[in-house]
C-alpha positions in Angstrom: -92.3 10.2 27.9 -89.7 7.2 28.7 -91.4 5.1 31.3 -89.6 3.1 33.6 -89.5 -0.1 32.4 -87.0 1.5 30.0 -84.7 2.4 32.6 -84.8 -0.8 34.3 -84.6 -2.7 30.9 -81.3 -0.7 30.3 -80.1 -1.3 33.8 -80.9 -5.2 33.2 -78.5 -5.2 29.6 -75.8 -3.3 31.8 -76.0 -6.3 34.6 -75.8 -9.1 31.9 -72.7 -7.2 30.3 -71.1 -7.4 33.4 -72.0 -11.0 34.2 -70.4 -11.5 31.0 -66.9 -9.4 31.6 -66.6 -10.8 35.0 -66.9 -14.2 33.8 -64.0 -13.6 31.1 -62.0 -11.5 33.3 -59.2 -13.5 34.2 -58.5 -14.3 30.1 -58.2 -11.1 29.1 -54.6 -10.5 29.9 -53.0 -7.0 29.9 -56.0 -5.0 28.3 -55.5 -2.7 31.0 -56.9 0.4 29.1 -59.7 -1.6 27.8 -60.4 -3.1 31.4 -60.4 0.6 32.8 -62.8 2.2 30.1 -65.2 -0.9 31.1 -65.0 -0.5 34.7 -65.9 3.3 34.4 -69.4 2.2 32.9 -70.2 0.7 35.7 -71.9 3.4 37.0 -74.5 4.2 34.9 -76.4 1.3 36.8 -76.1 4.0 39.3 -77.3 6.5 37.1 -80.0 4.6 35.5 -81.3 3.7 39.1 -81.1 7.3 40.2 -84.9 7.6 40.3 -84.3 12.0 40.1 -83.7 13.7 36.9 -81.6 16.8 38.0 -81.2 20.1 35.7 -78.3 21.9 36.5 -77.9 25.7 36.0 -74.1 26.5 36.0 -72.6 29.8 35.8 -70.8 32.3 37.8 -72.4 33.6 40.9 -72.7 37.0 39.0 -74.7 35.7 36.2 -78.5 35.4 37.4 -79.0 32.0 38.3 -81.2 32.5 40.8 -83.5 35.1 39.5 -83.4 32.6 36.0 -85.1 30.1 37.9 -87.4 32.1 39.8 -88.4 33.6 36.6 -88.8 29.7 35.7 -91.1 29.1 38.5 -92.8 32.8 38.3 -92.4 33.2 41.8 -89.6 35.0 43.9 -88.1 31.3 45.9 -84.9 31.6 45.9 -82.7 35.0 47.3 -80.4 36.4 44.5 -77.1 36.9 46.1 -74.1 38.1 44.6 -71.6 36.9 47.3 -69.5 33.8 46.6 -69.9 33.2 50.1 -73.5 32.8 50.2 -73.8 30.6 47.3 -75.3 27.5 47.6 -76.4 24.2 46.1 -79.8 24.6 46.2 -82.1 21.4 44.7 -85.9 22.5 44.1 -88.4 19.7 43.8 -92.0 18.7 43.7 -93.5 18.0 46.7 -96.6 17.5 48.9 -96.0 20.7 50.9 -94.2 24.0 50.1 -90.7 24.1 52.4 -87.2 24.5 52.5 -85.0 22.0 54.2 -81.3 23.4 54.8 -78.8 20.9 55.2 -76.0 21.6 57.6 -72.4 20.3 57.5 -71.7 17.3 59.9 -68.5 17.4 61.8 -66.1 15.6 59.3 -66.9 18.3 56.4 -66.6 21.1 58.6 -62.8 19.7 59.4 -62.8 18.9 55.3 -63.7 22.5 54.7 -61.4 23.7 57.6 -58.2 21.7 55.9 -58.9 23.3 52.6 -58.6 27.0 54.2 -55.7 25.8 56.1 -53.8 24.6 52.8 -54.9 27.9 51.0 -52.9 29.5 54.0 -50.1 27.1 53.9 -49.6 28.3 49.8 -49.6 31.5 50.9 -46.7 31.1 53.6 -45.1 28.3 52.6 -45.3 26.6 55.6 -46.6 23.4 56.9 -49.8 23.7 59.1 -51.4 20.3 59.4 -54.2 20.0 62.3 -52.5 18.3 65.1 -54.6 19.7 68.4 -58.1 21.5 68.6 -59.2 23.5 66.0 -59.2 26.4 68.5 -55.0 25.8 69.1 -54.9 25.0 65.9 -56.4 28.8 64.8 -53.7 30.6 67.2 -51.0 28.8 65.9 -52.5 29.3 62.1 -52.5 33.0 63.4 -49.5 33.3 64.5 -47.3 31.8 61.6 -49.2 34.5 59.6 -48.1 37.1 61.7 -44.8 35.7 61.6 -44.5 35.6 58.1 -45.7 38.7 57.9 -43.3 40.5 60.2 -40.2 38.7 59.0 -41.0 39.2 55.0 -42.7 42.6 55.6 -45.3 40.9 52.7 -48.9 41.3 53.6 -50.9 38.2 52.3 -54.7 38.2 51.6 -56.6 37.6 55.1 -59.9 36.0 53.5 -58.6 32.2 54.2 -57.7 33.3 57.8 -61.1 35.0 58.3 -63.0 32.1 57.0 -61.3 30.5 59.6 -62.3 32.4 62.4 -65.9 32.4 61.1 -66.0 28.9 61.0 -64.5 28.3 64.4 -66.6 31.1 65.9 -69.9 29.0 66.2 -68.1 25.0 65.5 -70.3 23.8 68.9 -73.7 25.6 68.4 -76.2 23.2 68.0 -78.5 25.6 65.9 -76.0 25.2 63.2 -76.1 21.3 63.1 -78.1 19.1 61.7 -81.4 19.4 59.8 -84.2 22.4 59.7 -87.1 22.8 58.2 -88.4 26.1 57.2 -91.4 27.9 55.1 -90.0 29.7 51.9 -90.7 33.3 53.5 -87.9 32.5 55.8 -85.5 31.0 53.2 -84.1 34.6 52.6 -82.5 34.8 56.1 -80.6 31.9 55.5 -79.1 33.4 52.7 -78.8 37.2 53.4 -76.8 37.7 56.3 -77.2 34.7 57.7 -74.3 34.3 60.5 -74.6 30.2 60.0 -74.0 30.3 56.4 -70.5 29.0 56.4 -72.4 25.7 58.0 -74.8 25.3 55.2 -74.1 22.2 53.1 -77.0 22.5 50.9 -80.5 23.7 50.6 -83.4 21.9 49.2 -87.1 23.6 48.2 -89.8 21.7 47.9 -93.1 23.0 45.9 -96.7 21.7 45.2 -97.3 23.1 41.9 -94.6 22.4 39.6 -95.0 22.3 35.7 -92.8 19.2 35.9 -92.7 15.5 35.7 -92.5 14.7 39.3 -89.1 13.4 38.8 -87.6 16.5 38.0 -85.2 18.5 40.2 -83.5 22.0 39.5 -80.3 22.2 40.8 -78.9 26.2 41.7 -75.4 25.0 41.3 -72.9 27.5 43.5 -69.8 27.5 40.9 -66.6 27.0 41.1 -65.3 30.5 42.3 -67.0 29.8 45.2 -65.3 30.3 49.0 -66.6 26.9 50.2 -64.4 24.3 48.8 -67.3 21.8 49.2 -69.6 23.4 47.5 -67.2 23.7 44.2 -66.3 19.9 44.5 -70.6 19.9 44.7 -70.8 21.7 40.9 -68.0 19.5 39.8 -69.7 15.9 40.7 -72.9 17.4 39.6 -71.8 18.2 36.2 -69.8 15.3 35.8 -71.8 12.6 37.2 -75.1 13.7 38.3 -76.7 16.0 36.2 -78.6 14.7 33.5 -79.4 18.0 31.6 -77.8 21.1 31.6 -78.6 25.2 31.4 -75.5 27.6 31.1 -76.2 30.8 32.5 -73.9 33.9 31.4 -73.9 37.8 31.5 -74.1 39.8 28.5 -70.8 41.1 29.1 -68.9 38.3 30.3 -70.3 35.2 28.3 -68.9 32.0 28.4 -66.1 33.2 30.8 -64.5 32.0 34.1 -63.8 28.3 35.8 -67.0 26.5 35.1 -66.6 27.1 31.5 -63.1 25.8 31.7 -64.2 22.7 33.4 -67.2 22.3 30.6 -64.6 22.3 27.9 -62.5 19.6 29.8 -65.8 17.7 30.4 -67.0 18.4 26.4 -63.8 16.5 25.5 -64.5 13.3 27.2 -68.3 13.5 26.3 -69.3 16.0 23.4 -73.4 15.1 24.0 -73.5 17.0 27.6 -72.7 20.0 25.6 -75.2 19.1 22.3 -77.8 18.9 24.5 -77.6 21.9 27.0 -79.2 25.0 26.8 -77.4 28.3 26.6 -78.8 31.9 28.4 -77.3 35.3 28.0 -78.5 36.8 30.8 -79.0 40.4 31.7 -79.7 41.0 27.9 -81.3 44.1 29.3 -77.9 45.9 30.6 -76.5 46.0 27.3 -76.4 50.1 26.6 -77.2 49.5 22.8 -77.8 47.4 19.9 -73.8 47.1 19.4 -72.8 46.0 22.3 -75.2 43.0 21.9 -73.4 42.4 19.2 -70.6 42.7 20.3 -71.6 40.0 22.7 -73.3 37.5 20.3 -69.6 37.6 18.5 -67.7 37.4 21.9 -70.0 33.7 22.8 -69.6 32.7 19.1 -65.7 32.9 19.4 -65.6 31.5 22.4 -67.7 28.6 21.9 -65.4 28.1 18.6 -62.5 28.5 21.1 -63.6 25.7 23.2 -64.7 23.7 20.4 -68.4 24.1 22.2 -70.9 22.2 19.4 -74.1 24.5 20.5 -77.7 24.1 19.3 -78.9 27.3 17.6 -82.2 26.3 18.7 -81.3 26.3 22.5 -79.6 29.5 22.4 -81.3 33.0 24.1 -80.9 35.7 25.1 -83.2 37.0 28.0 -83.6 39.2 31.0 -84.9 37.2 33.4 -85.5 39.5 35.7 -87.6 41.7 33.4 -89.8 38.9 32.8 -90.3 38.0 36.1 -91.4 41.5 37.2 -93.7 41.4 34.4 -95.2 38.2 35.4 -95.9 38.8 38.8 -97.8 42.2 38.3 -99.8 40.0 35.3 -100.7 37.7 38.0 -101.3 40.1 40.8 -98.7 39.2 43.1 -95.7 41.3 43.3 -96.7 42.9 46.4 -95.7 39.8 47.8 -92.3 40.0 46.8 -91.1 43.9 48.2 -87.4 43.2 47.3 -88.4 42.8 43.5 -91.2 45.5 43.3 -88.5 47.9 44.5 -86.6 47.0 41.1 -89.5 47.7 38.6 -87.8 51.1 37.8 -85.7 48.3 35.3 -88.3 47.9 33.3 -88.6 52.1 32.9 -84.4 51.5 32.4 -84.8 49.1 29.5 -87.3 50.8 27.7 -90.4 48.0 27.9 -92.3 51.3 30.2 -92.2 54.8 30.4 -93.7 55.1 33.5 -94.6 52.8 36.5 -98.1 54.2 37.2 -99.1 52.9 33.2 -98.1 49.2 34.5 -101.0 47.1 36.0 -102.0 43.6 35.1 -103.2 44.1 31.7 -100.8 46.0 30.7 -98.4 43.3 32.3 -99.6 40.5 30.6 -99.7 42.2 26.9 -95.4 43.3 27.5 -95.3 39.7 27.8 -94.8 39.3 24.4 -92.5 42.0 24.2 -89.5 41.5 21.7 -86.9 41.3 24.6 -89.6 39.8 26.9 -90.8 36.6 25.1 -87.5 35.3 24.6 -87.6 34.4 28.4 -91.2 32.2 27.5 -89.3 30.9 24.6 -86.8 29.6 26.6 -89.3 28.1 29.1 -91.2 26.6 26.6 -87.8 25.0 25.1 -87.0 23.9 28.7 -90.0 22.1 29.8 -90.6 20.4 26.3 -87.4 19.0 26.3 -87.8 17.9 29.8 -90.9 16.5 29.8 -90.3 15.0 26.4 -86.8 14.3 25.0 -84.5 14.4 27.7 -85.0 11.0 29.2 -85.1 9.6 25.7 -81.8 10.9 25.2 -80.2 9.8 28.8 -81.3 6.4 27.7 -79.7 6.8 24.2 -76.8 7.6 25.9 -76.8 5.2 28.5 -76.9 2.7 25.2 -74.2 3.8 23.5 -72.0 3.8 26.5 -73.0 0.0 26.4 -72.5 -0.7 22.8 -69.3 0.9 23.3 -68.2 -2.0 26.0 -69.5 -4.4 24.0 -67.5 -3.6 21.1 -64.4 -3.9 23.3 -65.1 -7.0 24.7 -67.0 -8.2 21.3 -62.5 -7.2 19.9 -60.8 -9.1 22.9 -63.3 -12.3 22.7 -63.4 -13.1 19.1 -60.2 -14.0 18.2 -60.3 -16.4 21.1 -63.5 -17.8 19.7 -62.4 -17.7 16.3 -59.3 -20.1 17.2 -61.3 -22.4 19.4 -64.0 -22.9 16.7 -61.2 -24.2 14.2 -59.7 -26.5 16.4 -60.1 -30.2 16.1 -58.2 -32.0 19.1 -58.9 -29.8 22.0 -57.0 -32.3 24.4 -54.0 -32.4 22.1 -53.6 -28.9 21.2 -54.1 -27.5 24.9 -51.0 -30.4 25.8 -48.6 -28.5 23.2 -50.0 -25.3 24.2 -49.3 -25.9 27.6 -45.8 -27.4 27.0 -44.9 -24.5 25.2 -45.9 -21.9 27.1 -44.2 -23.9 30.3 -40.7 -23.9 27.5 -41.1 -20.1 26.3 -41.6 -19.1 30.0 -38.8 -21.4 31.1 -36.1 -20.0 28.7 -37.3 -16.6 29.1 -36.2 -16.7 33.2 -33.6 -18.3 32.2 -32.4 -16.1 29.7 -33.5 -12.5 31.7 -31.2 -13.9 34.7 -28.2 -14.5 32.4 -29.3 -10.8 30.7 -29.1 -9.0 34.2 -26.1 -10.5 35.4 -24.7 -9.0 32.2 -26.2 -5.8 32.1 -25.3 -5.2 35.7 -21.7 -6.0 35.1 -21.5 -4.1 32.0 -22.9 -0.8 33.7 -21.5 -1.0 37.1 -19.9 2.6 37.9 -17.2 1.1 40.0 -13.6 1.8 37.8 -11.4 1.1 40.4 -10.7 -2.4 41.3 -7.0 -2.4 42.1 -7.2 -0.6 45.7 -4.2 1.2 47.6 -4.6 -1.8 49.6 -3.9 -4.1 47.6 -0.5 -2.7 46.2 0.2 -2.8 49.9 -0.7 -6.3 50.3 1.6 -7.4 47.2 4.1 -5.5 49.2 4.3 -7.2 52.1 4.1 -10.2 50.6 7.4 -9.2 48.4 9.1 -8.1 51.4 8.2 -11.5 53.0 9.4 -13.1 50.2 12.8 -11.3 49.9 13.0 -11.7 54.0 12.9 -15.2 53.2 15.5 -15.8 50.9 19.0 -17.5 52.5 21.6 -14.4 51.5 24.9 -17.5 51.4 22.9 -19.3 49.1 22.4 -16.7 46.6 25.9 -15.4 47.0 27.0 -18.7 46.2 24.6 -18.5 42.9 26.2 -15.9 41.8 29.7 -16.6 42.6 32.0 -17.8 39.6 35.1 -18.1 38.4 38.2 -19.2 40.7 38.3 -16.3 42.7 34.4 -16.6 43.3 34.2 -13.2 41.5 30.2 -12.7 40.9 27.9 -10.3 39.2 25.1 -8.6 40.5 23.8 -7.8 37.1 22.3 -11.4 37.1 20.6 -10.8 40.6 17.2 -9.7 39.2 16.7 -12.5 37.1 17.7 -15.3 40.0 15.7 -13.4 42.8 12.4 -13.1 39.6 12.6 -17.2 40.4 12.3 -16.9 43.6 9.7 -14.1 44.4 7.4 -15.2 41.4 6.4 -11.6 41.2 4.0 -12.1 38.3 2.1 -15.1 40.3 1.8 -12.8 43.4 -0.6 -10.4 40.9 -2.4 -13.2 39.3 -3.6 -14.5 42.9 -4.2 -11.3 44.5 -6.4 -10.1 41.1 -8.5 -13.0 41.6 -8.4 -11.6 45.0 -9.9 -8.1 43.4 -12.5 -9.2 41.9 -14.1 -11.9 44.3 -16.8 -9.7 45.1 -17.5 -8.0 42.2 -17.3 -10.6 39.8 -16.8 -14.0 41.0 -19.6 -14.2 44.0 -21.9 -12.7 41.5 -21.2 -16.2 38.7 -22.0 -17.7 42.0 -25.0 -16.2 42.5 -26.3 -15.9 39.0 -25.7 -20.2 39.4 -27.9 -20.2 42.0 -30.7 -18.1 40.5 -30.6 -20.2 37.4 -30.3 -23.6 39.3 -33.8 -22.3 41.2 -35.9 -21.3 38.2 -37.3 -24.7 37.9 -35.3 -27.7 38.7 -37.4 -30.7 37.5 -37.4 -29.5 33.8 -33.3 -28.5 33.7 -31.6 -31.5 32.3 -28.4 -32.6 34.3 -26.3 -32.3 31.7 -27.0 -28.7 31.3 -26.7 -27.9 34.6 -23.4 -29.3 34.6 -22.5 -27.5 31.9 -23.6 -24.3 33.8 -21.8 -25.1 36.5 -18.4 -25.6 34.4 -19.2 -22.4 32.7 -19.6 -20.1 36.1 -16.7 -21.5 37.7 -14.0 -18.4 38.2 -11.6 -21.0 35.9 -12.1 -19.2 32.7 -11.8 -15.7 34.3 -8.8 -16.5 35.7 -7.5 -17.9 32.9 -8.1 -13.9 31.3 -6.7 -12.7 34.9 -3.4 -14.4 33.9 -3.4 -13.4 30.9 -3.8 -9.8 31.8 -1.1 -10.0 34.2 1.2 -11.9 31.8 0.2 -8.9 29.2 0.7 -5.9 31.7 4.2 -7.8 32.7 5.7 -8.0 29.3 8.0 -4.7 30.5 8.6 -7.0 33.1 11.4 -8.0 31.7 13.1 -4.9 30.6 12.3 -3.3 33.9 14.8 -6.8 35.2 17.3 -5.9 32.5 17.2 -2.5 33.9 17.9 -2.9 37.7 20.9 -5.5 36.6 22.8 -2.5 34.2 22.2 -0.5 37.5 23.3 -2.9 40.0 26.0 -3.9 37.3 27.0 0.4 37.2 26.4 0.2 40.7 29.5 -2.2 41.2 32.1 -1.0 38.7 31.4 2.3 40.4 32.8 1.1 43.2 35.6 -1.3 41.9 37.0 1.7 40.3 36.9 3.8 43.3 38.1 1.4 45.7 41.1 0.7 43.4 39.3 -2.9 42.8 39.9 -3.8 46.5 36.8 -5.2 45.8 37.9 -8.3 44.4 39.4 -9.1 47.8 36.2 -8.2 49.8 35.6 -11.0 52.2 32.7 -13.0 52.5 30.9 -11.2 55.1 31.5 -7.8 53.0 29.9 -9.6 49.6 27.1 -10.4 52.1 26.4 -6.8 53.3 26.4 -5.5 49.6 24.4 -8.0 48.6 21.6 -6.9 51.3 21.8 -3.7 50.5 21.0 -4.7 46.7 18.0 -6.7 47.9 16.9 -3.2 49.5 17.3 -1.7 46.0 15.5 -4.5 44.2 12.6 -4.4 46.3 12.1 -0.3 46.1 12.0 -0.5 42.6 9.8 -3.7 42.1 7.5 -1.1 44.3 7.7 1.8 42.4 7.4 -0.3 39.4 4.0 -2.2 40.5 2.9 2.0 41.5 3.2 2.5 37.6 0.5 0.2 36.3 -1.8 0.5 39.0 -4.1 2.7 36.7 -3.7 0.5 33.1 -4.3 -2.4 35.5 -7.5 -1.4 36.6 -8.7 0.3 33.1 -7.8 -3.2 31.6 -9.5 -5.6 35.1 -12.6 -3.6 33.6 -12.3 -4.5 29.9 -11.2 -7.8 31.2 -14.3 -8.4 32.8 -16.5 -6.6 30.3 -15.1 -8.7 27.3 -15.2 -11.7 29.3 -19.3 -11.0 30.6 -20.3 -10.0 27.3 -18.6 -14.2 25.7 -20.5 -15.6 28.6 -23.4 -14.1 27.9 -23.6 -15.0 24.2 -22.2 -18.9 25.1 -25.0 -18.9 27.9 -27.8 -18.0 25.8 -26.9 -20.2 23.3 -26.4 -23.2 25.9 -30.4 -22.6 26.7 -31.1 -22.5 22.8 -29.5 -26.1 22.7 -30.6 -27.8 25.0 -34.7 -26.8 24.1 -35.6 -30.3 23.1 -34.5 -31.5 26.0 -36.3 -29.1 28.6 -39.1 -30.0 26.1 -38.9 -33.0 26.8 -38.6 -32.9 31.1 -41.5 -30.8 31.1 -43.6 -33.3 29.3 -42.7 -35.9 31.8 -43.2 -33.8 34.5 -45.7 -31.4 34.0 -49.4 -32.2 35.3 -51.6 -31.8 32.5 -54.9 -33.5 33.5 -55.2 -30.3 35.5 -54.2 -27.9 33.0 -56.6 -29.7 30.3 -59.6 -29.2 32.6 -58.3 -25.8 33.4 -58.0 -25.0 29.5 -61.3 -26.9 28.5 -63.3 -24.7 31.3 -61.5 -21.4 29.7 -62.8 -22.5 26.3 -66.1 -23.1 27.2 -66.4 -19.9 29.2 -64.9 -17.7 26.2 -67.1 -19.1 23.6 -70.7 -19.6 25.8 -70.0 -15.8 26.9 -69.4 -14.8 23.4 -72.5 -16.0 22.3 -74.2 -14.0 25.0 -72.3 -10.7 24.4 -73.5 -11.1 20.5 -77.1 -12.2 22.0 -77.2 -9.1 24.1 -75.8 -6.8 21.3 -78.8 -8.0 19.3 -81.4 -7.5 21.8 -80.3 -4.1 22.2 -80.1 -3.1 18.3 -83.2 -4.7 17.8 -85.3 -3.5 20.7 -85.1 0.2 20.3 -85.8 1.7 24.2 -88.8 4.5 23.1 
């Protein structure tokens, strides 16, 4: 038997590991997974302090829990029920008087347990029915959205959830159902059976004097998980994941290792294979098999499924059993069954499974011989088993496991430490070598901001979704400023520009090219793309200035920054702004030629017509014609700018692309030069008095705690806890 100085010697290796890890904690970095895996051992300080050793019994309400361990205990304690609604977590200890205690559900479970109907409703409906008044308001308005739903979908939905409910409400304020009570095992079965308070029972605890267990030991009638009480499944589920520290899984013959708490074993045998090693397996009802093949038939059904699950089971703790058969048989051998009516009313089972032929043959003799009955004494097998393993082994084994759980988190921490103590052992100016360290994390950290912001300006430009810079707006704005700037124009002058020859003949064929000079159509689009692209492009170079000038100002050199500053100017995309506009404008020129063969047409039209009157056209004539060319200019110069609205914006973007993707490249290469010198700033700069302390206490923490964590490793390896 483990005593408990073991328990308290493992709990005091789990403290010192975790003196350790806390002390090395803020060096270990992002070891997140590693950090969480520790962090979850934690609690087995909880579990080796738990002074109870619980054995759980799991299995569906169907398969003969309760009558297993009344058939344990050879006495009739706890009620078999075979309602899901009656099932209950019932503990059963040693204690200095024989009782049950049954716990009752304070308020805040009882609204728990009331939510968890509600949202099995709201599945159902589809509907949202959070608790926002009384629970009473809250029932009718439950009710009446089922109704509702009901009516409008013509769909009838399963009423257990809503009845559940009303049961639940029916008695919420009765005070018999609240609280604590005490009562003698005799009345146990009318808290069970009929019981109109059930839904309030939390859980049930039985207390005996004479129980062939360490005093430690608690059995735990765990309700399942197909249970109608929500607690009581989240009850098995902490139980066999946290709590219990041995394990019996109870199945009938004819549906073995079947249904939810299976399921959840298998999800729980993949995180810890050893709950599963060491449980003990029953097929139950061993007795209700109709022949010698359909036991077979059954051993094969729990051999595939345990292969299914991947379920390593111990030969040794496998049975099959009736339970009930053996405890009939038990308490006519000891004279008692007349205390327990319900269960002499059954021994016609024993005439059904062949261990009698009669009931008037069985008295206590006889009794006690079918004890050792082929299908009997596998139940005394399996109690034998039980109870050797419990009063021996299993403690041994918690504590084995509770070791390897911490030799695990050793070996983690023993992988993240080492190195670090491996490089600090080597090194032969501490002061000197934390001084570059320092000034080269401060550079590497340095560049890297500086290099991420020049990144994302990039990457932001280069995967913007906007496409169309050139607005409607904007063609409208270059439009009013070319009819401003053809309003403006003195109509004598430019007659007299064109006007040659003695008899002042002129030529409107050159008017495009003279009025080109004086609207400056071409400089109208470089201003107003500039214009475009202010906020898309040039606030950002503004911005991204800012954010770089920010990062750390006493280590930037000044030439650098000036250099920055020259680079994020809107000079150089400009420059590319012109040039696109000179690029798109190259027709420009044939579009000129153009309108001057058509003004040219335009006039010898006319001369022709007129019988060349036109060379005697007075000034104030030449004037009006020449007005009405303006007009002409100007529409086309507008229909012309309509043209490359679309290649002007597919090539703004390119524009900006190309030009983004050169500053990137000459910024990143800007921060690559100009290393030595940051270097350099951040060694005049940077206070390292501090730094050296900080990196001298780091060392010393790393390497005294490694030599702990290898100290404790030993004393555990070397110090075997049996």
């Amino acid at each position: 038997m483990v005593t408990p100085t073991n328990a308290q010697k493992m709990i005091q290796y789990f403290q010192e590991y975790f003196t350790i890890y806390e002390a090395v904690l803020p060096y270990l970095g992002s070891e997140t997974n590693k950090k969480l895996i520790i962090e979850q051992k934690r609690d087995w300080i909880r579990k080796l302090r738990q002074t109870e050793f619980p054995v759980a019994f799991l299995g569906s309400y169907s398969a003969g829990k309760s009558t297993m361990i009344n058939a344990i205990l050879g006495r009739e304690i706890l009620p078999a029920t075979n309602q899901p609604t009656t099932a209950f977590p019932t503990l059963i200890k040693k204690g200095q008087a024989e009782k049950a205690v049954i716990y009752f559900m304070d308020e805040q479970a009882r609204l728990e347990l009331w939510d968890s109907f509600v949202s099995d409703i709201e599945k159902k409906i589809d509907q949202n029915l959070q608790r926002q008044e009384a629970i009473g308001k809250h029932f009718m308005r439950i009710k009446e959205a089922v109704q509702t739903y009901q009516q409008d979908t013509e769909v009838a939905i399963d009423q257990q959830a809503l009845i559940k409910l009303q049961a639940l409400l029916s008695n919420w304020g009765n005070d018999a159902y609240k609280g604590i009570k005490e009562v003698t095992l005799s009345e146990l079965r009318n808290y069970v059976e009929g019981y109109v308070g059930a839904i309030y029972v939390d859980k049930i605890e039985v207390f005996l004097e004479n129980l062939n267990l360490g005093d430690d030991i608690v059995l735990v009638d765990l309700p399942g998980l197909s249970v109608d009480n929500k607690r009581h499944e989240e009850f098995t589920k902490s139980y066999i994941k946290e709590k219990a520290k041995a394990f019996v899984v109870c199945s009938p013959h004819d549906k073995v290792l079947q249904g939810k708490e299976i399921e959840f074993l298998s999800k729980i045998n993949q995180q810890n294979p050893t709950i599963i090693e060491r449980a003990f397996w029953v097929i139950n009802k061993w007795d209700a098999a109709n022949s010698k093949l359909e036991q077979t038939q059954s051993l094969d059904s729990f051999k595939a499924q345990a292969k299914t699950y991947s379920f390593s089971i111990n030969a040794e703790r496998q049975f099959q059993t009736s339970a009930f058969n053996y405890l009939l048989l038990k308490l006519v051998s000891e004279g008692t069954i007349d205390e327990s009516p319900n269960l002499k009313e059954g021994l016609g089972n024993l005439i059904k499974s062949g261990i009698i032929k009669e009931e008037k043959e069985l008295n206590q003799t006889t009794a006690n011989s079918l004890l050792t009955h082929p299908d009997i004494i596998t139940f005394s097998q399996f109690i034998d088993s039980l109870f050797n393993y419990l009063n021996q082994g299993a403690k041994d084994e918690f504590i084995d496991d509770a070791k390897k759980e911490l030799l695990q988190i050793i070996r983690i921490l023993d992988g993240c430490l080492k190195p670090l103590d491996d490089s600090y052992s080597e090194s032969t100016n501490p002061e000197e070598e934390t001084k570059s360290v320092e000034i080269n994390k401060k550079l590497r950290s340095l560049i890297e901001q500086l290099k991420q912001k020049a990144t994302e300006f990039s990457q932001e430009i280069r995967t913007t979704q906007q496409s169309s810079f050139w607005q409607e707006s904007d063609t409208q704005a270059i439009n009013q400023e070319l009819s401003k700037k053809i309003q403006d124009i003195n109509r004598l002058d430019l007659l007299n520009e064109i006007s040659t020859g003695v008899d002042m003949d002129y030529n409107l064929a050159e008017l495009p090219y003279i009025l080109d000079k004086k609207v400056e159509l071409t400089l109208l689009m470089r201003k107003r793309l500039i214009s475009v692209i202010d906020s898309f492009f040039i606030q950002r170079l503004s911005k991204l200035l800012t954010a770089l000038e920010i990062i750390n100002p006493e280590y930037l050199p000044e030439e650098m920054m000036e250099k920055l500053e020259d680079k994020l100017c809107e000079r150089d995309i400009s420059m590319r702004l012109s040039g696109l506009a000179d690029a798109l404008f190259y027709q420009y020129g044939s579009e000129l030629q153009r309108i001057g063969l058509n003004l040219k047409d335009c006039q010898e039209q006319e001369l022709s017509e007129s019988d060349k009157l036109l060379r005697t056209k007075t000034r104030s004539d030449k004037l009006k014609e020449i007005e009405k060319v303006l007009q002409m200019y100007q529409t086309e110069l507008e229909e012309f700018i309509e043209t490359i609205v679309i290649p002007l914006n597919q090539n703004i973007r390119r524009t900006l692309e190309n030009h983004t993707k050169d500053l990137e490249k000459e910024l990143l290469e800007l921060f690559d030069n100009y290393q030595d010198e940051i270097t350099k700033k951040i060694a005049r700069n940077i206070n390292l008095d501090g730094l050296i302390i900080e990196e001298l206490t780091k060392q010393k923490t790393i390497t005294d705690s490694y030599v702990k964590l290898v100290n404790l490793k030993r004393a555990i390896l070397e110090n075997p806890e049996k």
